[in-house]
N, C-alpha and C positions, 0 to 999 in steps of 0.2 A: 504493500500500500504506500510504501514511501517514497518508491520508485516509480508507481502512477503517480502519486502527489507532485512530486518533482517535473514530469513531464508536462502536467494541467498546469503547474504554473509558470511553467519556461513559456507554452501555449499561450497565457496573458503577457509574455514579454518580462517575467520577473527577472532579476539577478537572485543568484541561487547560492546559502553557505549548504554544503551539504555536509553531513559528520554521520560515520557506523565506522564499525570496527573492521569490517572488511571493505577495507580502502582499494583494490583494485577491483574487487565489483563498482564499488564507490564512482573512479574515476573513469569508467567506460560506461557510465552511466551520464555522467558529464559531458563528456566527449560525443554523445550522442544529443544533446542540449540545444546545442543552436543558441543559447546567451551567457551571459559570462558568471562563468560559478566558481566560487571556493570549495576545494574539498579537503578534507581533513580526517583523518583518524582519531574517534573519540571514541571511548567505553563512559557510558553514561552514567553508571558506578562508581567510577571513580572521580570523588570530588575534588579532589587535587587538577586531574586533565581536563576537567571542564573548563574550569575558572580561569585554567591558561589558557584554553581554546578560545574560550569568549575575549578573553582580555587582549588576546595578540590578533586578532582579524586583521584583516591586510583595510588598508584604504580604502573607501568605496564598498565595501561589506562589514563596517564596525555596527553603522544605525540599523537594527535589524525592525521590522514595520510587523511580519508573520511571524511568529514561533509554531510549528508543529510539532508536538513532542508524538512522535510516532515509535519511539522504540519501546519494544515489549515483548513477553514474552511467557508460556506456559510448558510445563514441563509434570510429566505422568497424568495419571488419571486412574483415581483411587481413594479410597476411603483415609480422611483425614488421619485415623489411629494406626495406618498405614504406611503415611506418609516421609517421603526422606526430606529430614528437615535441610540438608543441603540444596536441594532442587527449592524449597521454600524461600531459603537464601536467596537463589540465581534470582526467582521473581518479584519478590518484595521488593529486591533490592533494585534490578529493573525498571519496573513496572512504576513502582511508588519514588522511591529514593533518588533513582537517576530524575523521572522526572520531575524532581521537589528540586534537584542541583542547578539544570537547566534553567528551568524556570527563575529560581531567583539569582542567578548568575545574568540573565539576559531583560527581565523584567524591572527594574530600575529606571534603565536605559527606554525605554519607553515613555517610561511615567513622566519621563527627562524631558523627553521628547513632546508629550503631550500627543502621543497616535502608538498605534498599537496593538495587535491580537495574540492575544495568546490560543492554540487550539491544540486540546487535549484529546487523545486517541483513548476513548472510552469504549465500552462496551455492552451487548444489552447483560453480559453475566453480572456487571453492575449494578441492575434494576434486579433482575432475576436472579437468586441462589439456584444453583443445582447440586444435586448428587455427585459425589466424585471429584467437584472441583471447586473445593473448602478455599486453599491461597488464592488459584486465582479471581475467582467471585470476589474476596477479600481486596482484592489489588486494585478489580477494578470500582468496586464499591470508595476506593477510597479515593480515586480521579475523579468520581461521580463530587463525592463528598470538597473534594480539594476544586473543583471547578464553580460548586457553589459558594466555596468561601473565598474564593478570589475572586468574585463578581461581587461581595459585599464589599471588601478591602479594597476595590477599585473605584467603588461608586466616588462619584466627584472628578472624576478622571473618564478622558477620551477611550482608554484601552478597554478593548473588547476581550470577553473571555467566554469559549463555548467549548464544548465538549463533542465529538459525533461518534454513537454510540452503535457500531455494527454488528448484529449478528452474522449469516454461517458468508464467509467471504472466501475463496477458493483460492490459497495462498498456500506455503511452506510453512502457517503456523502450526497443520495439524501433525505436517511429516516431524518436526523441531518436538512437538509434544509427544507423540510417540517412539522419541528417539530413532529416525530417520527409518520407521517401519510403515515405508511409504501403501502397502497393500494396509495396513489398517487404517492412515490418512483416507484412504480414497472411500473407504467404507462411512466418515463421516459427510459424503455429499451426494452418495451411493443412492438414487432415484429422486433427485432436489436435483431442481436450478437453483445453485448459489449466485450470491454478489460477486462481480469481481471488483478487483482491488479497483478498475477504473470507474466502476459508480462510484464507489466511496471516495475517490480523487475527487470526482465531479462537486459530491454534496459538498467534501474541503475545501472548494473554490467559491461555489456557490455561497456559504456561510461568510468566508472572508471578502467576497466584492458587494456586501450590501452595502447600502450606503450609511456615510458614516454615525450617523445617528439611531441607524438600526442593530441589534448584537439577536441572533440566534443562539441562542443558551446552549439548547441541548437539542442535538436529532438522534434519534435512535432510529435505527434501518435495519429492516430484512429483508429478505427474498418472501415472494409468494409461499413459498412452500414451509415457512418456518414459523409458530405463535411462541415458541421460549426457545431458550437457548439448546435445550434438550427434548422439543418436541418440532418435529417434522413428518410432512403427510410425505410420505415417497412413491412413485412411481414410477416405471419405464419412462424416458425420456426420447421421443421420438428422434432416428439419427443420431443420439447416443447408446454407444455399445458398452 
């Protein structure tokens, strides 16, 4: 999704910092851009390399206008009493912590500014708890929660803060969560038409070009074929095998 994100908005003509940890994915993603981007290697975790990544931006990419905090991430699926508290780790710390880092490393600079979006990569397991997926529910219950207290903390100020909240979206999060056991990935979109990552680019554009006295809070998106994050009507899909 943050590789469609990046494309929709090179599409508007944006300048682009782009930051993940796998920088030569990163920078052939750039190079495919058509406008001018910063790329950089950042683990969102670490709060030491943010604060130097935000602070060192080259010229002409310090005032940033967009924040998308898009990095995330889910790991097993499995009953909480279960659970490896290490994988707990990877996503908390992910999910919530990297983006608590970003955010107030780059949010300041806004407020500075007087213009500003912050947009949070939320989720519908935010609204919805399910079975088997105790941390990340938790994770994103707390983006959900962290996107409404930054929209009090801002009132008085220009910066927008929304949240767009996806369910089932047909990406490498389900193969990452099943530790790269792509035939049970594929069983979670297994008779569903999912999202792809470029609707949900699309609503991240849509949200960010309204005008400037408008802020879209929260969208939450599914596909037809989805009412929770763990219930879906399935079917044969015509033309697919």
């Amino acid at each position: 999704m943050g590789a469609a994100s990046a494309k929709a908005f090179a599409a508007q003509g944006a300048k682009l910092v782009l930051c993940a940890r796998r920088y030569e994915r990163l920078q052939t993603l750039a190079d495919s851009l058509g406008v001018p981007c910063h790329t950089v290697r950042m683990d969102v975790t670490n709060r030491a390399e943010v604060e130097q990544v935000v602070a060192s931006l080259p010229k002409g990419f310090r005032e940033i206008d967009i924040l998308l905090n898009n990095a995330g991430i889910s790991l097993g699926f499995g009953k909480f009493q279960d659970g490896s508290v290490d994988d707990w780790e990877t996503v908390l710390n992910t999910n919530v912590k990297g983006l608590l880092y970003v955010t107030r490393a780059i949010l300041p600079g806004m407020i500075e500014r007087q213009r500003g979006h912050v947009i949070n990569m939320g989720s519908v397991a935010g609204h919805y708890a399910y079975q088997n997926g105790a941390i990340y529910c938790l994770s994103k219950a707390a983006v959900k929660s962290l996107t409404e207290s930054l929209k009090q903390d801002l009132l008085g100020t220009p910066v927008r803060v929304t949240s767009v909240d996806p369910g089932m979206v047909e990406t490498e999060f389900s193969i990452v969560r099943f530790g790269g056991d792509e035939e049970r990935a594929k069983k979670v979109y297994e008779g569903v038409h999912p999202m792809s990552a470029e609707d949900v680019a699309e609503t991240i554009v849509f949200c960010a070009t309204r005008p400037a006295h408008v802020n879209i809070n929260f969208v939450m998106m599914m596909c037809v074929g989805q009412s929770t994050p763990t219930t879906a009507f399935r079917q044969p899909i015509p033309g697919v095998q």
